[in-house]
C-alpha positions in Angstrom: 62.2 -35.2 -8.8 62.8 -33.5 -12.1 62.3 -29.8 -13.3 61.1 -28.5 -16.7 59.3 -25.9 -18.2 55.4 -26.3 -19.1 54.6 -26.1 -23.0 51.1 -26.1 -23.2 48.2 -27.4 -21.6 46.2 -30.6 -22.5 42.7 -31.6 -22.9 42.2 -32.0 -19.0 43.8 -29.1 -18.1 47.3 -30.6 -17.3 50.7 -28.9 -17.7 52.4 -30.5 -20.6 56.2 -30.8 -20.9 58.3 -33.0 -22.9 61.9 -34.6 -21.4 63.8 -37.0 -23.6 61.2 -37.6 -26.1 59.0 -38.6 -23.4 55.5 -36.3 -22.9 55.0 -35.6 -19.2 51.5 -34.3 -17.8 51.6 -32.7 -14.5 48.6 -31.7 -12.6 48.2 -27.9 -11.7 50.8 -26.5 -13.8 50.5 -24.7 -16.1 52.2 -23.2 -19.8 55.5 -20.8 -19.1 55.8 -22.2 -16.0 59.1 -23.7 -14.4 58.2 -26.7 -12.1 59.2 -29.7 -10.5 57.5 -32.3 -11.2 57.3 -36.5 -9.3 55.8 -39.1 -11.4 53.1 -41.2 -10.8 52.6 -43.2 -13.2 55.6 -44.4 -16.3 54.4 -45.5 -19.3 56.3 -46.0 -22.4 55.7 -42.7 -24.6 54.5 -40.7 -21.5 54.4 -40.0 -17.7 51.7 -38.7 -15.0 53.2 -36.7 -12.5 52.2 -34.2 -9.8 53.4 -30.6 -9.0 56.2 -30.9 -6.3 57.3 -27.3 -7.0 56.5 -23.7 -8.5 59.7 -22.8 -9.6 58.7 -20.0 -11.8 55.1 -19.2 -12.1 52.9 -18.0 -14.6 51.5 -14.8 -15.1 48.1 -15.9 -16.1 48.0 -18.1 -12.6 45.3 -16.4 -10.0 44.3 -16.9 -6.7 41.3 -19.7 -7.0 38.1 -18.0 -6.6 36.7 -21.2 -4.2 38.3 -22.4 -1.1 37.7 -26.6 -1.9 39.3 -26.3 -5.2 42.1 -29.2 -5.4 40.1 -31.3 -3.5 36.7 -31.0 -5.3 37.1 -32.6 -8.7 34.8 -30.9 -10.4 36.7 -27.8 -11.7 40.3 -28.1 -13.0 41.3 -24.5 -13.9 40.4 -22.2 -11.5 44.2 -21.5 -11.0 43.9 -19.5 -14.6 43.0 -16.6 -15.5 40.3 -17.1 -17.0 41.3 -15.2 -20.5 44.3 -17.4 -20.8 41.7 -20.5 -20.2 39.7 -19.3 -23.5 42.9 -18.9 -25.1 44.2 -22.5 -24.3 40.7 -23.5 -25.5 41.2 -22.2 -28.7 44.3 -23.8 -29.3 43.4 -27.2 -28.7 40.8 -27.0 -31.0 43.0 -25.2 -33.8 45.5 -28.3 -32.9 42.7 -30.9 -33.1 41.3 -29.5 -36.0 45.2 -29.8 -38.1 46.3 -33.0 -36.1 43.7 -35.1 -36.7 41.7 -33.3 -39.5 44.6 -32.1 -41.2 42.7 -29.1 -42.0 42.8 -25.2 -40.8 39.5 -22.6 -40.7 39.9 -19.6 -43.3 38.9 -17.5 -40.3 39.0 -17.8 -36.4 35.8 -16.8 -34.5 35.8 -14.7 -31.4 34.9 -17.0 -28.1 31.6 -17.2 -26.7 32.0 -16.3 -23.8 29.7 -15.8 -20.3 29.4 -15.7 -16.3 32.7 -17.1 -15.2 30.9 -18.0 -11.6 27.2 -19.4 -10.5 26.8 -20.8 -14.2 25.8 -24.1 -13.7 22.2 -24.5 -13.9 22.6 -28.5 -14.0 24.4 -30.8 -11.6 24.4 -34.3 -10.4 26.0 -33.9 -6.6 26.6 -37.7 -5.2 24.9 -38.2 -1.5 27.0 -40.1 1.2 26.7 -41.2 4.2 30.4 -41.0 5.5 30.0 -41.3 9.7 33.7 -40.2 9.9 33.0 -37.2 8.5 30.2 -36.4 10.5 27.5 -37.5 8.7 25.8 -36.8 5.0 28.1 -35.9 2.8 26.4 -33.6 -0.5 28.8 -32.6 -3.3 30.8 -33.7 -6.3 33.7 -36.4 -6.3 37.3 -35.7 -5.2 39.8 -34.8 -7.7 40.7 -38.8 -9.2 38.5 -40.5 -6.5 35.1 -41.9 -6.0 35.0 -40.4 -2.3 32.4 -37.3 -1.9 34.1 -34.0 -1.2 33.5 -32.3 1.7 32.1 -29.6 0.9 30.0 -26.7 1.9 29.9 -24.2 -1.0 30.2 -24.4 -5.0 31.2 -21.0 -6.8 30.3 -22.1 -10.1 26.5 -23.6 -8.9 23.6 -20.7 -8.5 24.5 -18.7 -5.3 20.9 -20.2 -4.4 22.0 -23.9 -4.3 25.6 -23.5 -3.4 24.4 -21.9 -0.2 21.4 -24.6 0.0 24.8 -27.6 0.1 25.3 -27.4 4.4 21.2 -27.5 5.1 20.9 -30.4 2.4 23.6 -32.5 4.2 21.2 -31.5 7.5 18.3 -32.6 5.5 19.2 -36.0 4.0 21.0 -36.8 7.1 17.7 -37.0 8.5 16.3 -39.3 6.6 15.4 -43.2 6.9 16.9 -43.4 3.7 20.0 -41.4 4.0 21.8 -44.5 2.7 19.7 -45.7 0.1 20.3 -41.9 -1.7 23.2 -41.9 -4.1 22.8 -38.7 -6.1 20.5 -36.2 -6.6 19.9 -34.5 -10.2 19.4 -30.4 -9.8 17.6 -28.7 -12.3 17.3 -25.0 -12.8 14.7 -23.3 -14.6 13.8 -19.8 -14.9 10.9 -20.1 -12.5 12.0 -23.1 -10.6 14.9 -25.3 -9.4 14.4 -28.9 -9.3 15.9 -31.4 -7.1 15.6 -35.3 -8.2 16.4 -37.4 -5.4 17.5 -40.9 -6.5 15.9 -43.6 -4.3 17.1 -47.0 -4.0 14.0 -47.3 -1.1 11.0 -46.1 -1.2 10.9 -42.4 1.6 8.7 -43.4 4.9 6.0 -41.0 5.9 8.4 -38.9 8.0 10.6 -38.9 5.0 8.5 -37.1 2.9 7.2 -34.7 6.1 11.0 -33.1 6.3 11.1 -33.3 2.4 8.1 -31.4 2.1 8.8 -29.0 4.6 12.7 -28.1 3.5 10.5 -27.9 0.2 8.7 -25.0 1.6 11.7 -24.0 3.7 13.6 -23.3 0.4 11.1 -22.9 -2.5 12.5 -25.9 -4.7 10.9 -29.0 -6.1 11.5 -32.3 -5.3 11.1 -35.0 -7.7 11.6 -38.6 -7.2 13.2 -41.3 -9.3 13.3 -45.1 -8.8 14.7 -46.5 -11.9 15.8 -45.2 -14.7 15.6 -41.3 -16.0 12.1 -41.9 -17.1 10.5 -42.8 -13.6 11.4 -39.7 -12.6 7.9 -37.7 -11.2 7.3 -34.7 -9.3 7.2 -35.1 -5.2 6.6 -32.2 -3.8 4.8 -29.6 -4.2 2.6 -30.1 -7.0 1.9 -27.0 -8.0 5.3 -25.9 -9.1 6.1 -23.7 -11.8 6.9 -25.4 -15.4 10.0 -25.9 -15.4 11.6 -24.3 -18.6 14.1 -21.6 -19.7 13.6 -18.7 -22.4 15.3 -17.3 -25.8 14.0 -13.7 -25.6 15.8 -13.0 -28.6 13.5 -15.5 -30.5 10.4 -15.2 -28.5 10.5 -19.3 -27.9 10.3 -20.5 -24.1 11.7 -24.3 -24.3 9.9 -26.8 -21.7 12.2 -29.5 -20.1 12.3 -32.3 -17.7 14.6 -32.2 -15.4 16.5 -35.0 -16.4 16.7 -34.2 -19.8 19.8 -33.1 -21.6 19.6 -29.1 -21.8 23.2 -26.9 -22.0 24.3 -26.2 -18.4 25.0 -22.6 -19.0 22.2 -21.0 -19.8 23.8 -17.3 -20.2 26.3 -18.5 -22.8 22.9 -20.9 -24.5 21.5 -17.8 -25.4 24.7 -16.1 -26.9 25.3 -20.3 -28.7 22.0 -19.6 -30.2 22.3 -16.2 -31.7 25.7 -16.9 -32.9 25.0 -20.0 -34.5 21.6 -18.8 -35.8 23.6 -15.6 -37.6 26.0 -18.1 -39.4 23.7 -20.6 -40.4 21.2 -17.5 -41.9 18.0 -19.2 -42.2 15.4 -17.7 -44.5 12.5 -18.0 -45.1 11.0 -19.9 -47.1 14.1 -22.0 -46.7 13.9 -25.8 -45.7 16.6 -26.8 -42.9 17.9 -29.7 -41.0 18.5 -29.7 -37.3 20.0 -33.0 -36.1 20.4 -34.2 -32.3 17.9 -31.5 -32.2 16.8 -32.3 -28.2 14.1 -30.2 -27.4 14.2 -27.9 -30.1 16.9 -25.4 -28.3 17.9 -24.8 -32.4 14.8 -25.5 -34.2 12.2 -23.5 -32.8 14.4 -20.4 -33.3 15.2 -21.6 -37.0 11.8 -21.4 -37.2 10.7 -18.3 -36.1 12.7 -16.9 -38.9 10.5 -18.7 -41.5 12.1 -21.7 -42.6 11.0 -25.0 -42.4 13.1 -26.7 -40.1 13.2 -30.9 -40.1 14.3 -31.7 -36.8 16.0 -35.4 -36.1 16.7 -36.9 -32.6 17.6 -40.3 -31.2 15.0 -40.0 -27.8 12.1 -40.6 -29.2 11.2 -38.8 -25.5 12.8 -35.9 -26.6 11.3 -35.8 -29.7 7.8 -35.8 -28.5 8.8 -32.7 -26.2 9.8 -31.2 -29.1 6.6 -31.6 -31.0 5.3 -30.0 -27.5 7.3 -27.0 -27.8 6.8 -26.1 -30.9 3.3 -26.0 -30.6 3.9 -24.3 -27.2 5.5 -21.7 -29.4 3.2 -21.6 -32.4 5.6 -23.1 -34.4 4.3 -26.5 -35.4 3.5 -25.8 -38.9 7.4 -25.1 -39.8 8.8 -27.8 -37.8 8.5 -31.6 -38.5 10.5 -33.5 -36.3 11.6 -37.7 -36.4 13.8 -39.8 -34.3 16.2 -42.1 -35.0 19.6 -43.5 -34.7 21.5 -41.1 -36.4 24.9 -43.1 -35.0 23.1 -45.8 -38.3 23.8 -45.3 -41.6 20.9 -46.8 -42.5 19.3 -44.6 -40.2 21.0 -41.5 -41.5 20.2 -41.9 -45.2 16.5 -43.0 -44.6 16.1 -39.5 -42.4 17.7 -37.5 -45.3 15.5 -38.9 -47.9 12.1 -38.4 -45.7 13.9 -34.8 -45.2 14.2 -34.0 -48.7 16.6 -31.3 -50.6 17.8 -28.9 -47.5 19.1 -25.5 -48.3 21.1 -26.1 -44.6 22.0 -28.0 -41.9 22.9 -27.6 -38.1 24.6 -30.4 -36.6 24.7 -30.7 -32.5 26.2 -34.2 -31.6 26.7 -35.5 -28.3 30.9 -36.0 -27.3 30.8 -39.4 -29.9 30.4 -36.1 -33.0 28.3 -37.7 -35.9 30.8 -39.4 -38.2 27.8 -41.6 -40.2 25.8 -37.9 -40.6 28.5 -36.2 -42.1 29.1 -38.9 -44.2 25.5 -39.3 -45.5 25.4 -35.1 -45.9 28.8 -35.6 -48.3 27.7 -38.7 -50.5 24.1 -36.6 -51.4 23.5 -35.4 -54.7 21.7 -32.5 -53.0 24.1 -31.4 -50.0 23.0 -29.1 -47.9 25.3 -25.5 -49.1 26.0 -24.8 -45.6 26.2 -26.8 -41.9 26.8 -25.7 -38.6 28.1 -27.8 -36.5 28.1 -27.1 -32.4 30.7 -29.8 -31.2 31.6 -30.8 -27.4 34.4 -32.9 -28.2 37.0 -30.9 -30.3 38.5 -34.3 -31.8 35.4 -35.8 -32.9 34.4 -32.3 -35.0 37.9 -32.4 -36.1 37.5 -36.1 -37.1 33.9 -35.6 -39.3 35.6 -31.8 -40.4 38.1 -34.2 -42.8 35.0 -36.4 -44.0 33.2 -33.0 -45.1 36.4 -31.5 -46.1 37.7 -34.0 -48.7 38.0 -34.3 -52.0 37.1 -30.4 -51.5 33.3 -31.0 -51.3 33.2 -28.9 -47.9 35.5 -25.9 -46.7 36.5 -24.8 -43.2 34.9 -21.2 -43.4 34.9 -20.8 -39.7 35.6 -22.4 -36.3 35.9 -21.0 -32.7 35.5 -22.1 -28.8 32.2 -21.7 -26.9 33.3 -21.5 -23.0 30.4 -23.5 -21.8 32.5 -24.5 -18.8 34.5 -22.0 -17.4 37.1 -23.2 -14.6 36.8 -27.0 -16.4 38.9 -28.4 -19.5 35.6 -28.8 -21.5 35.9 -27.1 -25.1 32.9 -26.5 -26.6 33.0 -25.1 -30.1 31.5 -24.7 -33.5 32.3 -24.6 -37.1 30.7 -23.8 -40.6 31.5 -25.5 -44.1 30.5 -24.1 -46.6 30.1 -26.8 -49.8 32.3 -25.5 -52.8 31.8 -29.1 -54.7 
C-alpha cells in the first residue's frame, strides 16, 4: 500500500500521480486528493492500481447520482462534479493539443455543455442469460469485464427506457430465444424509440406474440437484425412513426436508421450545430465542404444558409440517406454529396478536385481523426480559408492540428470541449484554423 496525492486526471477518468519517476493511475480518485493506492498491474514506466483509501478528498467529489455506478462500466465520473468534469476535459485537450501538436489555440472556447442525466438517446445494452442471477440479465458491461451488470435503472438513458430495463429482462426472459439474443441496439427519435433485437435464431410464433404485445404494452418499435447492420428491418408494428430527430433552429428534420451513426446527445447536437455553424459562417453564395458528413447533421444546415455545400462520406448507405434528406428538406439543389475513402489519399485528392475551389470546410472524423484529409486540404493550391473541425478523439485533432498548422499555412484560432458524454471520460471538441499562408 502506498499513499500520494492525485495530479490530474487521465483520458479514462483515472487519478494520476507520479512516485519515483514512475506514473501511477488509480481508479476512482481523483485530482487534489490524498489516497492510498494497491497496484495491479507493474509495468516498467507505469502502474494500475486501485483506491484502497480516501485519505483526503476532493472538493469537487459528489455523491453519485445512480445507485449501480462502480459496478456498471458504462459511466466513469459520476463521482465529479460535473463542472470540474468539463474542466478536466478541457485540459486534456489543451494538453493534447501542446503534447502532441506542439501547438496552443489563440483563444479558448466556452464548453458546450447540456442535460447532465437521461441524455443518451443511443445505446447498445448486452442480453444474458445468467441462471444464477435469476434469469435475463439487460444492461451494459461491468466496469473491466465482459459480465452483464445487474442492473435495474440507467440515469443517463431516457427516464422512458431506464425504467422499461426490469420489464425487458421479464420480456426476453420469456422468450425461446433468450439465449440466442446478445444485444439489442435502442434508438431514440423524436417521435419513436426503437429497439433492434439481435437474433442469432430466427423468434417462434410465440416469440413475436409477447414481442408484439410488450410492443403495444410500451409504445416502442422492435426491429430485427440477423446479420450485419444492414439486415436490420422493422418487426413490429409497422406503422411506426419515422424515426428522425429535428434542428429547429435550421428548419431541417434529419431521417435515420436506427443503426446508423447519429450523436448520442441530442440536446448538446443542437447547441454542436449552432456553434459550429456560427464559426464556420457560411454564406451564401459560398461553396463549402462537409466531410464524414453522415446523414447531413452539418450539411443540410450549411445549406439552409445559402451555400453550396459538397458533402463527402465513406457509407455509401449514409450517403444515399443523405441525398434523401436533403430532398426531404428542400435542399437538394445546394447539396451534392459523394462517398468515398477519405482514410485514401488517392481518395482524398480525387474528392477535392471533383469538389472544386471551397471558400470552407467542416471536418467531423470518426475517433481515427482524418490525417490523409488535412493533408490533402494543406498541399492545395486553393485551401479552403477556414475548417472546422468536430473531433472525438482529442489526440487525433491534436495530431492533424500540426499537419494544418506547419510551416504556418494554418493557425489555431480556436478550440474548446463539447460534453457529449457527461459522467464518461469522452472529450469531444472542436477547433477552427484559419489559413494565414
Amino acid at each position: 500500500m502506498t499513499i500520494a496525492t492525485i495530479e490530474s486526471l487521465d483520458r479514462e477518468g483515472r487519478g494520476v500521480t507520479h512516485v519515483e519517476g514512475k506514473a501511477i493511475f488509480v481508479d476512482g480518485a481523483l485530482p487534489g486528493e490524498v489516497v492510498e493506492y494497491s497496484p495491479y498491474k507493474k509495468k516498467g514506466s507505469y502502474e494500475l492500481a486501485q483506491l484502497v483509501r480516501i485519505i483526503k478528498p476532493s472538493a469537487s467529489r459528489v455523491e453519485p447520482g445512480c445507485r449501480f455506478f462502480g459496478v456498471c462500466g458504462g459511466c466513469s465520473l459520476q463521482h465529479f462534479d460535473l463542472r470540474a468534469q468539463v474542466a478536466a476535459k478541457q485540459r486534456i485537450l489543451e494538453d493534447a493539443l501542446w503534447h502532441i501538436g506542439r501547438i496552443r489555440p489563440e483563444r479558448m472556447l466556452s464548453p458546450v455543455c447540456g442535460p447532465a442525466w437521461g441524455y443518451r438517446h443511443r445505446a447498445r445494452p448486452s442480453v444474458r442469460l445468467v441462471p444464477k442471477k435469476g434469469g435475463v440479465l439487460v444492461g451494459f458491461h461491468e466496469r473491466k469485464s465482459s459480465y452483464v451488470a445487474d442492473m435495474t435503472s440507467c440515469e443517463v438513458l431516457p427516464p422512458a427506457l431506464s425504467a422499461a430495463l426490469p420489464r425487458l429482462r421479464e420480456v426476453f426472459g420469456s422468450l425461446s430465444i433468450r439465449d440466442r439474443l446478445p444485444q439489442i441496439e435502442v434508438a431514440v427519435g423524436d417521435r419513436v424509440t426503437v429497439m433492434v433485437l439481435r437474433v442469432l435464431a430466427p423468434p417462434s410464433v410465440e416469440d413475436e406474440a409477447v414481442l408484439k404485445a410488450y410492443a403495444k404494452e410500451s409504445g416502442f418499435q422492435f426491429w430485427l437484425q440477423p446479420g450485419n447492420p444492414e439486415t436490420a428491418y422493422p418487426f413490429w408494428p409497422l406503422d411506426a412513426p419515422a424515426l428522425d430527430y429535428a434542428l429547429p433552429e435550421f428548419d431541417v428534420r434529419v431521417a435515420f436508421m436506427p443503426t446508423d451513426f447519429t450523436q448520442v446527445n441530442h440536446a448538446v447536437n443542437r447547441v454542436l450545430v449552432r456553434r459550429a455553424l456560427r464559426l464556420l459562417d457560411p454564406l451564401a453564395g459560398e461553396r463549402i465542404g462537409d466531410f464524414f458528413c453522415g446523414l447531413g447533421n452539418f450539411t443540410l444546415p450549411i445549406a439552409r444558409s445559402g451555400a453550396a455545400v459538397f458533402g463527402a462520406e465513406g457509407s455509401a448507405g449514409l450517403v444515399e440517406r443523405a441525398r434523401r434528406n436533403a430532398v426531404l428538406n428542400g435542399l437538394d439543389g445546394l447539396c451534392r454529396f459523394e462517398s468515398g475513402n477519405l482514410f485514401d489519399p488517392e481518395v482524398c485528392a480525387r474528392l477535392l478536385n471533383v469538389a472544386g475551389k471551397l471558400d470552407k470546410v467542416l471536418i467531423d472524423p470518426p475517433r481515427e481523426g482524418a490525417t490523409e484529409l488535412v493533408k490533402a486540404l494543406w498541399a492545395a493550391a486553393d485551401a479552403p480559408r477556414r475548417i472546422v473541425y468536430v473531433s472525438c478523439d482529442p489526440a487525433t485533432l491534436a495530431r492533424d492540428a500540426g499537419i494544418l498548422c506547419q510551416d504556418g499555412r494554418y493557425v489555431l484560432a480556436t478550440a474548446g470541449v463539447v460534453n457529449m458524454f457527461p459522467h464518461t471520460s469522452h472529450v469531444e471538441s472542436m477547433a477552427v484554423f484559419e489559413r494565414r499562408a
